[in-house]
C-alpha positions as CSV (number, residue, x, y, z in Angstrom):
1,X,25.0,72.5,-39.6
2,X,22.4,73.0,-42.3
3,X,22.5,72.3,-45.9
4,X,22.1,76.6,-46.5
5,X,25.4,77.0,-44.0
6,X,27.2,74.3,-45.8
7,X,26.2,76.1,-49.2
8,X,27.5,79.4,-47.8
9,X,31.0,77.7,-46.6
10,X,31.4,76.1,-50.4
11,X,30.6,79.7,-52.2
12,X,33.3,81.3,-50.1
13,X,36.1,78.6,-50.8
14,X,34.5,78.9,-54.3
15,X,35.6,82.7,-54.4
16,X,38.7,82.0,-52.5
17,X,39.8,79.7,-55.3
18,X,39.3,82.4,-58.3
19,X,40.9,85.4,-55.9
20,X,43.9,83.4,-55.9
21,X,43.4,82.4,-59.9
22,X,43.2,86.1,-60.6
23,X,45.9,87.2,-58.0
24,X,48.7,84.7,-59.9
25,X,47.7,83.6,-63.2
26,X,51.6,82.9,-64.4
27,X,52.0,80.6,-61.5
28,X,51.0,76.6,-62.5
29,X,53.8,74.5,-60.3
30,X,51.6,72.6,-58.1
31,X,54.7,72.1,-55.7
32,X,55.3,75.5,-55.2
33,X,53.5,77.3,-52.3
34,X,53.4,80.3,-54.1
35,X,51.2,79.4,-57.8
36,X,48.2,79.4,-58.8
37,X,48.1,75.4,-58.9
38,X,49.0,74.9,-55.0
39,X,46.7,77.0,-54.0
40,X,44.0,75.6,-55.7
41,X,44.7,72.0,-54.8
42,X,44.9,73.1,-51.7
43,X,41.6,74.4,-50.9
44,X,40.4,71.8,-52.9
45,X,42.0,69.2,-50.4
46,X,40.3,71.2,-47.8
47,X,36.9,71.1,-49.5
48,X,37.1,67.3,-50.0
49,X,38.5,66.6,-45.8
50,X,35.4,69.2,-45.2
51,X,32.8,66.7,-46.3
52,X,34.5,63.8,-45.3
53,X,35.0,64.9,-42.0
54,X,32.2,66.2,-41.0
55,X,29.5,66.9,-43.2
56,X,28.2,63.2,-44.2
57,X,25.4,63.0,-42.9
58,X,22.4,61.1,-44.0
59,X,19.1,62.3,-44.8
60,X,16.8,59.6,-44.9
61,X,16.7,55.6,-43.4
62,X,14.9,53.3,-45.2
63,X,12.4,50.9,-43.5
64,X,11.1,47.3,-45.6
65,X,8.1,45.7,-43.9
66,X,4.7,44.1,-44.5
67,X,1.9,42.6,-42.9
68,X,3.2,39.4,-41.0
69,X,-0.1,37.8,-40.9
70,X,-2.2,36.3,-43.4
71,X,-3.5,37.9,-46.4
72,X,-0.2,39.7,-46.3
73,X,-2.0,41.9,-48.6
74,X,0.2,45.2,-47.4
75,X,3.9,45.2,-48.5
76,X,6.6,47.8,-49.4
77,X,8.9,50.6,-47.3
78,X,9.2,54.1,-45.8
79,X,11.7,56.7,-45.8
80,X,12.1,58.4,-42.6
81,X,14.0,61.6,-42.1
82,X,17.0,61.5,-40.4
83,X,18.4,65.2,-39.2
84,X,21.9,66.2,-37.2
85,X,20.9,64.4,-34.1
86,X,19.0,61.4,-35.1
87,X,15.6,60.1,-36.6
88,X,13.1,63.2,-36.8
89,X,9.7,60.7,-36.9
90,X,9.3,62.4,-40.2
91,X,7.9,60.2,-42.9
92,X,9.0,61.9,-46.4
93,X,7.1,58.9,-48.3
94,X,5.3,55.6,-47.1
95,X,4.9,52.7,-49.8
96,X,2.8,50.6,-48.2
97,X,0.3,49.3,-50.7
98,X,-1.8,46.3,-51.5
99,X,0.8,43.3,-52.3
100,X,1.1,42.6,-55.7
101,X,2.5,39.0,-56.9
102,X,3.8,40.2,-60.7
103,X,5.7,43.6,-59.3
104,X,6.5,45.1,-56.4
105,X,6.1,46.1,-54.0
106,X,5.6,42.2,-54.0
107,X,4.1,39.8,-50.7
108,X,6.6,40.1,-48.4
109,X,9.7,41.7,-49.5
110,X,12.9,40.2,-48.2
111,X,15.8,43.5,-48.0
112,X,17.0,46.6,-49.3
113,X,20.4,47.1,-51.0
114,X,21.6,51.0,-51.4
115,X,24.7,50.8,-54.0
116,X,28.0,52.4,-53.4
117,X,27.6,56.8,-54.3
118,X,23.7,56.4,-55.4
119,X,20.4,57.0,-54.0
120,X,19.3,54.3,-55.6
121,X,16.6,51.8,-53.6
122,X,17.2,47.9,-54.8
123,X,14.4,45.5,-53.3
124,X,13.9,42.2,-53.3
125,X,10.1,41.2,-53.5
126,X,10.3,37.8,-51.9
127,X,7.7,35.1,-51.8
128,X,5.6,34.1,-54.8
129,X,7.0,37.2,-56.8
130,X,10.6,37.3,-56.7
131,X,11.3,40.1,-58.5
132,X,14.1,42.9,-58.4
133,X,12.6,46.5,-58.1
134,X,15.0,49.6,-58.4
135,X,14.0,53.2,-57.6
136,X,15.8,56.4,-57.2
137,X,15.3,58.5,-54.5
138,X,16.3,62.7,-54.5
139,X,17.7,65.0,-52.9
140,X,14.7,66.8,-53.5
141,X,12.6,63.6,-51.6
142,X,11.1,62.4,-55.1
143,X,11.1,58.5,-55.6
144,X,11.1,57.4,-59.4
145,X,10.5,53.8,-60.3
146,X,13.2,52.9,-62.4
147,X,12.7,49.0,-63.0
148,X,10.8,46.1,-61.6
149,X,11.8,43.2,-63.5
150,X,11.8,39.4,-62.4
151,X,14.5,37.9,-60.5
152,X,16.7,34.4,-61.0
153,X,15.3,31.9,-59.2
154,X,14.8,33.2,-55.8
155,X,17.0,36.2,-55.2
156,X,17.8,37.0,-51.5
157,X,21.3,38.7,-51.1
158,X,23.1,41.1,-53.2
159,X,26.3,42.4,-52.8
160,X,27.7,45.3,-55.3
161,X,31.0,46.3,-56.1
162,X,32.3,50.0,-55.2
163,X,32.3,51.7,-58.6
164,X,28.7,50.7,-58.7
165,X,29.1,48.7,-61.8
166,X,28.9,45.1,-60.9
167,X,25.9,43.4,-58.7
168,X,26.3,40.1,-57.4
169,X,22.8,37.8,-56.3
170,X,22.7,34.9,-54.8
171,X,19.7,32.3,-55.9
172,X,17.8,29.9,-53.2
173,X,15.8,28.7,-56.0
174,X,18.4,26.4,-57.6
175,X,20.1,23.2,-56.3
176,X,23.0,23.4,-54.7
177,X,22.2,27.5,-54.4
178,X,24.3,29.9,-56.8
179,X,25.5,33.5,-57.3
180,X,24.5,35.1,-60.4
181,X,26.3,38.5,-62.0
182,X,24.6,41.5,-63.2
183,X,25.7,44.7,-64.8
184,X,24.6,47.7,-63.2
185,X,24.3,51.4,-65.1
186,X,25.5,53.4,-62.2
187,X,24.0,56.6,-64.4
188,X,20.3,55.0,-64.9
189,X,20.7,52.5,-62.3
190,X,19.2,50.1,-64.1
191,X,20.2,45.8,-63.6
192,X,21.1,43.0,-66.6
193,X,22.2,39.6,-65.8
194,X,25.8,39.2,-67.4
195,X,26.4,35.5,-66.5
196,X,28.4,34.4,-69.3
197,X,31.4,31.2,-68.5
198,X,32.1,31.5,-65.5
199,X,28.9,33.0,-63.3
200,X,26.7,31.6,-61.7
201,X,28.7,29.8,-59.4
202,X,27.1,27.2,-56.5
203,X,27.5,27.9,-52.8
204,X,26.4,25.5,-50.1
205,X,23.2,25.2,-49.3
206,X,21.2,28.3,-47.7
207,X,23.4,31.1,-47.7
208,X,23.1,34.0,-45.6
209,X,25.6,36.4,-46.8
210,X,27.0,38.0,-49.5
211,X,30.1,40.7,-49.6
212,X,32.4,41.7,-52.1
213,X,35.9,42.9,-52.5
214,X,36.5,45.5,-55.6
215,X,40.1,45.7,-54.6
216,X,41.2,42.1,-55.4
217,X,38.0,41.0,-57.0
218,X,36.7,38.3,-54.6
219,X,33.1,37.3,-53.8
220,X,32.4,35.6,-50.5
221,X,29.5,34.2,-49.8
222,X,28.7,32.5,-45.7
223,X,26.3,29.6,-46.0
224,X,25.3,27.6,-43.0
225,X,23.0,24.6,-44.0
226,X,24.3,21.2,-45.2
227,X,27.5,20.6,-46.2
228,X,30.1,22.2,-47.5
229,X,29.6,24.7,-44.9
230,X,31.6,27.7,-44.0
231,X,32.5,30.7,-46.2
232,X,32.8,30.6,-50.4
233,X,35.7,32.5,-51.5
234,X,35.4,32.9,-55.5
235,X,37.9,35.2,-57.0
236,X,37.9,36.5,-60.6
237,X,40.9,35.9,-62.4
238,X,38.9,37.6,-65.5
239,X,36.5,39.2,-67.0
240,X,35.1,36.0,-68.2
241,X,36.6,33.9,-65.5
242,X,37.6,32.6,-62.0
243,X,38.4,30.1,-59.7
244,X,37.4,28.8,-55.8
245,X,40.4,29.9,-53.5
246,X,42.7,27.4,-52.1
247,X,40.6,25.8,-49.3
248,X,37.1,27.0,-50.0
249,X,34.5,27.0,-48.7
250,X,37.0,27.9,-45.4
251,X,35.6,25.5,-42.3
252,X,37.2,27.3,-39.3
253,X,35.4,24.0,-37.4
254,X,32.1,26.1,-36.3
255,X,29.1,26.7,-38.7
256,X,28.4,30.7,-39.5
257,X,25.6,31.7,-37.8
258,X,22.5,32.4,-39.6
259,X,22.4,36.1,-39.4
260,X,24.0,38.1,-42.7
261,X,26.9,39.1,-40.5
262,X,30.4,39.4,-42.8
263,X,32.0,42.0,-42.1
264,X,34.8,43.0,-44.3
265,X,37.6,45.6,-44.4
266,X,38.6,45.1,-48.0
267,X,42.2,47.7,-47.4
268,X,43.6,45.1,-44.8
269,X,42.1,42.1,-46.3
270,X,40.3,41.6,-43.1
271,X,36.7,39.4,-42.6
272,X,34.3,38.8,-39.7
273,X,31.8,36.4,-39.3
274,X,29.4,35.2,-36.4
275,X,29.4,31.5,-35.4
276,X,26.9,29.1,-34.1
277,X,29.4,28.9,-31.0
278,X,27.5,30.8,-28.1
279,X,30.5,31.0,-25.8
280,X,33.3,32.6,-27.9
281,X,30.8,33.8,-31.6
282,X,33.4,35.9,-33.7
283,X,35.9,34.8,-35.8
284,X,38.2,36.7,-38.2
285,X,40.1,35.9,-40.6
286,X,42.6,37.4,-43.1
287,X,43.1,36.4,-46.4
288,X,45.5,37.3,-49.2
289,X,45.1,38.4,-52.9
290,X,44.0,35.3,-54.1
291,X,41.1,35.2,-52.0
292,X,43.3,32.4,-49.5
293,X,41.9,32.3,-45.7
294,X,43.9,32.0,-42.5
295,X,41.8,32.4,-39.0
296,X,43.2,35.0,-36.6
297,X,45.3,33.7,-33.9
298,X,42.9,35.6,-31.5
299,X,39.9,33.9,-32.9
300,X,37.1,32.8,-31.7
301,X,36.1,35.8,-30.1
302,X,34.2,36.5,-26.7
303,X,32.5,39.6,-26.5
304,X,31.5,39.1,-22.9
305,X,31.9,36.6,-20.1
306,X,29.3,34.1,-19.4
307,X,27.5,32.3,-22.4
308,X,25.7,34.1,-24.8
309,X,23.0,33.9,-26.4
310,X,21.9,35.3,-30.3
311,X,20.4,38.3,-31.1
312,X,17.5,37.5,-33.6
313,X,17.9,35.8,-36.6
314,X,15.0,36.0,-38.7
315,X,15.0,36.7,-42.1
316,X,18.9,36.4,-41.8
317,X,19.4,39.6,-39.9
318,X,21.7,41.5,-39.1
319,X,23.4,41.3,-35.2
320,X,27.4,42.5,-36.1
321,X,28.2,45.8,-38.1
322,X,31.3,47.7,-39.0
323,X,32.0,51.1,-38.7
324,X,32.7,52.6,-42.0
325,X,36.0,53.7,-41.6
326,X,36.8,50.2,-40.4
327,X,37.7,50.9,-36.9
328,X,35.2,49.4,-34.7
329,X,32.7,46.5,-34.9
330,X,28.6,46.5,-33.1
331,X,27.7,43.6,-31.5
332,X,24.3,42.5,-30.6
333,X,23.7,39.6,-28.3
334,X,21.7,38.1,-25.8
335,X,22.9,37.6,-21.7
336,X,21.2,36.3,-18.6
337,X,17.4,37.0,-20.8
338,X,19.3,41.0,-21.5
339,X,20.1,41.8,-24.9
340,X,22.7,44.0,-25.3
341,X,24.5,46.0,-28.1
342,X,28.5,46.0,-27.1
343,X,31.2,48.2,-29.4
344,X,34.5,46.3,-30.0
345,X,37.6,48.0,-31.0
346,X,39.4,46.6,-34.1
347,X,43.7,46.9,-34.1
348,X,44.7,47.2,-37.5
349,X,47.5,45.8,-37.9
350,X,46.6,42.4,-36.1
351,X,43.7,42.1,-37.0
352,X,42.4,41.4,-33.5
353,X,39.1,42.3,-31.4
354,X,39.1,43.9,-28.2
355,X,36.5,45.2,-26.0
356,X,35.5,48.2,-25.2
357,X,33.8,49.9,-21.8
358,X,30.7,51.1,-24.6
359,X,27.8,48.2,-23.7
360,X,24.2,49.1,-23.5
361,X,20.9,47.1,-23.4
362,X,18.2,47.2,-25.8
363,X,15.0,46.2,-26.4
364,X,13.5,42.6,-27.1
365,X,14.2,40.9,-30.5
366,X,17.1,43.3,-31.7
367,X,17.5,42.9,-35.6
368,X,18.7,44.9,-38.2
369,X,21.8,46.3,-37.0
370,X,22.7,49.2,-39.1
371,X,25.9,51.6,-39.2
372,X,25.1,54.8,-41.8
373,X,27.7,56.0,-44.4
374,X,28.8,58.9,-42.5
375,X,29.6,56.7,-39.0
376,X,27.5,59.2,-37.1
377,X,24.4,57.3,-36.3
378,X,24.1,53.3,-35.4
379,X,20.2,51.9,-35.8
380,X,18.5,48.8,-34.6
381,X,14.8,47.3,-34.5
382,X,13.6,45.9,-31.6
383,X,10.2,45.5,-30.4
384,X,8.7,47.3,-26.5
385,X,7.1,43.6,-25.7
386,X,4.6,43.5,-22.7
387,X,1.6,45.3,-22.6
388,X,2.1,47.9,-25.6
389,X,3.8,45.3,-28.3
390,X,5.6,48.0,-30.8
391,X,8.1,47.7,-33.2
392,X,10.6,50.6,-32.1
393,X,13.8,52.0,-33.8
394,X,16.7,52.2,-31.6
395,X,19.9,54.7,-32.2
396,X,23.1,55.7,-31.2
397,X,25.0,58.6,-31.7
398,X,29.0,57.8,-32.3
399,X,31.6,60.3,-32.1
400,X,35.2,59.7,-34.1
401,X,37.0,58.9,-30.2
402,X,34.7,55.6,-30.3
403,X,31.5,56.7,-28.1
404,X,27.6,55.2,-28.3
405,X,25.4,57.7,-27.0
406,X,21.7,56.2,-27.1
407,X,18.9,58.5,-28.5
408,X,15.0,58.3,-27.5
409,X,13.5,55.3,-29.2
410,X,10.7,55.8,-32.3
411,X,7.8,53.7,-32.8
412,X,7.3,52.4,-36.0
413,X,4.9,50.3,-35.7
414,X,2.1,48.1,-33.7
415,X,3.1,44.4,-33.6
416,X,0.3,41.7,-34.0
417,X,0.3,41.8,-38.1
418,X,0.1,45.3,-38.9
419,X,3.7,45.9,-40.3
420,X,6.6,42.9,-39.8
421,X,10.0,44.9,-40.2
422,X,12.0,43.2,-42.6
423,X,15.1,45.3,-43.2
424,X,16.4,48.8,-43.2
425,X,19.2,50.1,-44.9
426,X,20.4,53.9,-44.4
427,X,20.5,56.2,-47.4
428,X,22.7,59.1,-47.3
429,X,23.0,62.6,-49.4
430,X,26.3,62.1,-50.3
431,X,28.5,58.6,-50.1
């Protein structure tokens, strides 16, 4: 459906609304099926299940790459169109400019954070500049620079909390590595460190994940290099403190793997990660207010039979993602030289993974596993190999009864040096 069909559906309920305002002014009990107040919460119920339901869709996907090869004098992203059924190939702007090592776009920019109900564009500019650049993007397909400032240290994950308000940023530049705070203007969108007592707190070395949970106020950070390995769990007792939970960092006797895998379902205080284990990868956990870890009695986690084998993990990608409403997990892996993307069904109330009958191969190298706000679309990088050596975006359609239907494949590039992918991060009209 189309944004002028939509626009017609919200003027009618619009109307609706003020026919029953002027049919029963005198009637304001919201309980009563008859006033003016039911009926209006009513349809506004219905407006709000409308666009939750079915009308989140995104609008544009946004792709962070540069030249691989030396100069690396070519940095920054694009922002394809995404329509009803998928990736159009539409490019509605390409950044791509000469590298710049005191603002972005940077040398070779490391990710792309979207905050929670923005359209703002957070970048990292990696190597030699490592700054933190922030744009806003319209509905209208404008992009505004909003700030480009320097980073701490060596900024490389950032996790932000759901009212938009607080950014977390994880340093690789100090010794053992550290998670600064920042306050974010959700209006302006615009970044301040706020460190004061109690931030930045270390990590172990190398960390290669960074989530957030807004309900109990818990930071966990997975780190996989020298000890103490496994996953940080700092909660916040304050506003101008906090604590390690009991039995951080949480060892469940296999290192994460090096891809930025977590996966958390903050409602059920429910976390995934990926192991270094090839034969059984997955572990989850749950924890309890106090940010206090127990592993699943399910876990570890075998997506397949046979040993497996990782999907990539350069620049800490992406291989597992959760569906937004929490119900299923993607899993990308490797199997007899195949690599695979497999769906895995998520019960609730346990906690536990099963698998489902929805496995499909992809192409070589698959990185940047990607579910969109809306659920509807799943997106990967891989690259075609062999004699024509492209970087290629791979989707799926999903539907709500838990089914993958692939799409065709888009190039986005040549390999050889002309544009590395480095990350890509959906960014919807409305989330």
């Amino acid at each position: 459906m189309n944004i002028r069909i939509i626009l017609q559906n919200l003027v009618l309920l619009i109307m609706l609304m003020f026919s029953i305002h002027c049919k029963m002014p005198a009637l304001n009990n919201p309980r009563d099926p008859l006033s003016n107040d039911y009926g209006k919460n009513l349809i506004l119920s219905e407006l709000v299940r409308y666009w939750l339901r079915d009308k989140i869709a995104p609008d544009s996907l946004v792709v962070l790459g540069a030249k691989s090869l030396a100069p690396y004098d070519e940095s920054g992203f694009r922002i394809y169109r995404i329509g009803e059924d998928g990736p159009t190939g539409e490019i509605d702007y390409s950044g791509i400019k000469p590298s710049n090592l005191n603002a972005f776009p940077g040398c070779q920019p490391i990710r792309v954070t979207i905050p929670p109900r923005s359209r703002d564009i957070i970048t990292f500019t990696g190597s030699s500049s490592n700054r933190i650049a922030v744009h806003r993007y319209s509905n209208e397909h404008n992009l505004s620079l909003i700030e480009d400032k320097p980073g701490i240290g060596i900024p490389s994950l950032m996790a932000v909390t759901s009212d938009g308000s607080t950014a977390y940023v994880s340093n690789g530049a100090s010794n053992p590595n550290s998670v600064n705070r920042y306050s974010r203007n959700p209006f302006t969108g615009s970044l301040s460190a706020n460190n004061s007592s109690n931030y930045p707190f270390t990590v172990g070395c190398s960390p290669v994940s960074l989530r957030t949970s807004s309900k109990d106020n818990i930071v966990f950070t997975a780190t996989t290099s020298y000890l103490p390995l496994g996953i940080d769990v700092y909660k916040n007792t304050g506003p101008e403190s906090g604590v390690f939970a009991s039995g951080s960092p949480y060892d469940p006797g296999t290192n994460p793997s090096s891809h930025n895998n977590l996966c958390l379902i903050e409602s059920e205080r429910l976390l995934y990660m990926t192991s270094g284990d090839a034969t059984y990868p997955i572990y989850g956990f749950r924890y309890d207010e106090n940010g206090t870890m127990s592993v699943l009695p399910s876990s570890p986690f075998a997506p397949d039979t046979g040993t497996l084998g990782p999907a990539s993990i350069d620049n800490y990608s992406t291989s597992m993602a959760l569906d937004p409403k929490g119900k299923y997990i993607a899993y990308m892996y490797s199997l007899g030289g195949i690599y695979y993307l497999r769906l895995l069904s998520i019960d609730i109330t346990t906690g536990n993974i099963t698998t489902t009958d929805q496995k499909y191969s992809v192409g070589n190298a698959p990185k940047h596993l990607e579910w969109d706000g809306s659920g509807k679309f799943l997106y990967l990088v891989s690259d075609t190999g062999g004699t024509t050596n492209n970087f290629q975006l791979e989707y799926f359609k999903f539907s709500d009864d838990g089914k993958l239907t692939k799409g065709p494949n888009l190039i986005l590039s040549a390999m050889g040096g002309s544009f590395n992918i480095f990350h890509l991060k959906s960014l919807p009209v409305y989330y």
